[in-house]
SENU-176809 format. One record per atom (N, C-alpha, C): residue in one letter; x, y, z. Coordinates in steps of 0.1 Angstrom, whole numbers, plus 5000, padded with zeros to 4 digits. Atoms other than C-alpha are relative to their C-alpha. Layout:
<nodes>
aXYZ
...
</nodes>
This chain:
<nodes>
x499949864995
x509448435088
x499150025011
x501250024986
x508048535121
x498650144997
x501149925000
x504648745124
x500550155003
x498949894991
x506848995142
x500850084990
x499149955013
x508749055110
x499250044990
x500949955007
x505849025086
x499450125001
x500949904997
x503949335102
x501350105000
x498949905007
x507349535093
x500050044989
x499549995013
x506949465057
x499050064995
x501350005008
x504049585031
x500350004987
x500650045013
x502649475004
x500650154986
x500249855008
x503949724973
x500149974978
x499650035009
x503749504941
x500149845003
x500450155002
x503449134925
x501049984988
x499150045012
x505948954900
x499149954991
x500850095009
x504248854866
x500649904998
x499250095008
x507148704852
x500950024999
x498649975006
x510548674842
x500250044985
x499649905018
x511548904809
x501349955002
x498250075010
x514748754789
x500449885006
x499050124991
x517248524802
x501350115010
x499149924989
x519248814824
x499350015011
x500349994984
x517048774856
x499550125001
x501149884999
x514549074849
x499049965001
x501550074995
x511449044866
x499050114992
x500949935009
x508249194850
x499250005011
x500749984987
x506149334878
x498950115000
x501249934999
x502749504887
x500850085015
x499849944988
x503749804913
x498650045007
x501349934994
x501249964939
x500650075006
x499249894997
x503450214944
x499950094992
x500249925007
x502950564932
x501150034988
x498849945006
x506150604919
x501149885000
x498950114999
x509550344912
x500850105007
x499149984990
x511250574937
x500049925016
x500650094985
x509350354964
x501249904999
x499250145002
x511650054954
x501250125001
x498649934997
x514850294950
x500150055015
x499949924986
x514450444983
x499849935011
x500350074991
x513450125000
x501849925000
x498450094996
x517249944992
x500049884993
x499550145009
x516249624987
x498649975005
x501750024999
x512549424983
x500449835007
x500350114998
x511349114997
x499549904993
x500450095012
x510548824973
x498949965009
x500950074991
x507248654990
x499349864991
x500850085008
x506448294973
x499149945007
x500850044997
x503748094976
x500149925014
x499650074994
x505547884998
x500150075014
x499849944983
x505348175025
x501550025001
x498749995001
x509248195019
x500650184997
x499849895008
x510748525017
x501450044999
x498249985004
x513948615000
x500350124999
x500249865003
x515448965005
x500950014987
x499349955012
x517249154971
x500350124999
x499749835005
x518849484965
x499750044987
x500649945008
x517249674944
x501550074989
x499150015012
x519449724910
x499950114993
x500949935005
x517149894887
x498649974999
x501150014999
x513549964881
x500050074993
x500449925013
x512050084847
x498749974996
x501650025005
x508350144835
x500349914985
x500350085011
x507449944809
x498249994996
x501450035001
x503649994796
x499350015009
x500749954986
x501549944826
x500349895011
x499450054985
x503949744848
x501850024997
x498549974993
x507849754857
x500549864996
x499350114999
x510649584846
x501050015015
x499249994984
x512949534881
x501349864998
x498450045002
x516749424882
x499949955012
x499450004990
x517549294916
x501549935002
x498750074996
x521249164930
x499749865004
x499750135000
x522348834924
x499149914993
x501250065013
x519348754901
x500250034983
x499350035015
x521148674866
x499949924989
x500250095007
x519548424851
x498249975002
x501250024999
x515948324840
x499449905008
x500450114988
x515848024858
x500150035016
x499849994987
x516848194889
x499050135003
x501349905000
x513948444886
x498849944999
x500950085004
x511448194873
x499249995012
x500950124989
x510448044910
x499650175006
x500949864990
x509248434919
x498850004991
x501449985011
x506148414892
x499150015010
x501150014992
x503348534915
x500450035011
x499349944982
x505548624947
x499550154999
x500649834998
x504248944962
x501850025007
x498649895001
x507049204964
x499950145014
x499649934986
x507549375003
x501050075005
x498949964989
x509349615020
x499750065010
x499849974987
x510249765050
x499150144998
x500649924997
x507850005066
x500350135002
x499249864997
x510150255077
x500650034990
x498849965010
x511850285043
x499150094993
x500949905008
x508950475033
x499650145005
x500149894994
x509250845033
x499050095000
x501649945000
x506351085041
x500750164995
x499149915006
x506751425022
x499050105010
x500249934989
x504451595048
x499050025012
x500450044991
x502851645079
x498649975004
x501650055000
x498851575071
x500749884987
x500250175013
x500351245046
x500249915005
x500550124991
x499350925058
x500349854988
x500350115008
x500050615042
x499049925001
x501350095003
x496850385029
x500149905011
x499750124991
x498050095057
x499950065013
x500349924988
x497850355084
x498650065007
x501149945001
x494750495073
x498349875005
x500750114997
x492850135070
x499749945010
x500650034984
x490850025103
x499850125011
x500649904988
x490550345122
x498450004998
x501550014993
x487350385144
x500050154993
x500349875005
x485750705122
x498750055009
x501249924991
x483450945146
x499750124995
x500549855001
x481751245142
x500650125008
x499649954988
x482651535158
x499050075007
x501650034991
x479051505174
x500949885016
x499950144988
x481351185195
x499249864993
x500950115011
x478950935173
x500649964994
x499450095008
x480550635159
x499349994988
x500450055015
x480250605123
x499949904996
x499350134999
x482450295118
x501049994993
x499050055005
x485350155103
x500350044988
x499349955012
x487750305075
x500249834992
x499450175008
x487849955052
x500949974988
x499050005013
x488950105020
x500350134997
x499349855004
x490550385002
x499950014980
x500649955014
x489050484967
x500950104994
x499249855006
x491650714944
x499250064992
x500849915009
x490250944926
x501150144992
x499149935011
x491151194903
x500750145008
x499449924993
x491151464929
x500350015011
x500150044989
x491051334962
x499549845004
x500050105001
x491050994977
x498649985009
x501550024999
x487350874990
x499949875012
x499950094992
x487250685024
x499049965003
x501350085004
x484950365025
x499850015014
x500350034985
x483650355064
x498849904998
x501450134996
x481250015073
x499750055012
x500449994984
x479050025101
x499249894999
x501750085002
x476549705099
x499849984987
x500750015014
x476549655067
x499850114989
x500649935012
x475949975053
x501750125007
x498649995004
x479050175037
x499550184997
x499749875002
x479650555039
x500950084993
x499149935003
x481750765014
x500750125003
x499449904999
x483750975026
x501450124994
x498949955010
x485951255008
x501050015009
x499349964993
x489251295020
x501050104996
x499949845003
x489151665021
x500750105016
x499849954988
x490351865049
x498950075006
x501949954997
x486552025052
x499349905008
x500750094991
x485551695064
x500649915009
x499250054993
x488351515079
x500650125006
x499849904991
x489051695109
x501249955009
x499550014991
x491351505129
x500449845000
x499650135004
x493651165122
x501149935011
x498550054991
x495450985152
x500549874998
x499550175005
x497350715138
x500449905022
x499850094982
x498250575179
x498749975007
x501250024999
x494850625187
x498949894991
x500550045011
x493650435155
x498550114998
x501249934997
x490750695155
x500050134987
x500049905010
x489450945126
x498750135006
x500949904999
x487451245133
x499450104986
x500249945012
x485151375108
x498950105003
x500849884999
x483051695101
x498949984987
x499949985014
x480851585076
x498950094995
x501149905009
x479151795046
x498750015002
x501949945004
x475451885047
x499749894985
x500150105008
x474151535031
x500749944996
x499550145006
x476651335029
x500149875007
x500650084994
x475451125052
x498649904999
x501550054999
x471751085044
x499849924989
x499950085009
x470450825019
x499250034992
</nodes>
């Protein structure tokens, strides 16, 4: 698959295993919801081998704290088996945004974070959930700044830009 194609797809889930002998996979999502797979069509198999096989999506059902997942033309446990451990991809644009400040985590990760002093902070690296808001990691050198991501302190997100503009709280900066 070319690089060109990979930076289309993302990461949204990992196969454990094959469940029964009808070609149900047993799967860890990182998807908020199994409408992500319904609404995507069809997923990408990704094996170790770097190989990736596409599938239309069938059904998808919670099970405990991961997903059983049906895809087309996978009927048999043997023909499920060689995905154990394949990460599970789809298409970028299959994913819908429900409004106009919602940003997907892949979008969010790498922007240059500044102040709105103009003062580089540094780097968005990670993305923390939390119970009521999600908590953005910025590096600068070594040393790691939390930021909430509140509308109080995020002021300003240009995904073309890669660039975040922040306002932040009284102390939450200082150490």
């Amino acid at each position: 698959m070319s690089k060109k194609r990979l930076r289309d797809l993302i990461l949204i889930g990992h196969v454990i295993r094959a469940h029964g002998l009808t070609g149900l996979l047993r799967i860890v999502s990182y998807a908020q919801s199994k409408e992500t797979f319904l609404q995507a069509g069809s997923v990408f198999l990704k094996t170790g081998q770097n190989e990736l096989h596409e599938a239309k999506v069938v059904s998808i059902r919670p099970h405990r704290s991961w997903y059983f997942l049906r895809l087309s033309g996978l009927d048999s446990v043997e023909q499920v088996e060689i995905f154990k451990g394949a990460e599970i991809l789809i298409r970028k644009d299959s994913l819908i945004k429900t409004g106009e400040d919602e940003f997907f985590w892949y979008e969010l990760l790498g922007l240059e974070v500044y102040l709105t002093t103009g003062e580089y902070l540094g780097a968005l690296k990670e993305i923390l959930p939390t119970g009521s808001n999600d908590v953005y990691v910025v590096e600068n050198q070594g040393k790691e700044f939390l930021i909430p991501a509140i509308h109080q302190v995020v002021k300003e997100i240009d995904i073309p830009q890669k660039r975040m503009v922040i306002s932040p709280m009284k102390g939450l900066l200082d150490l």
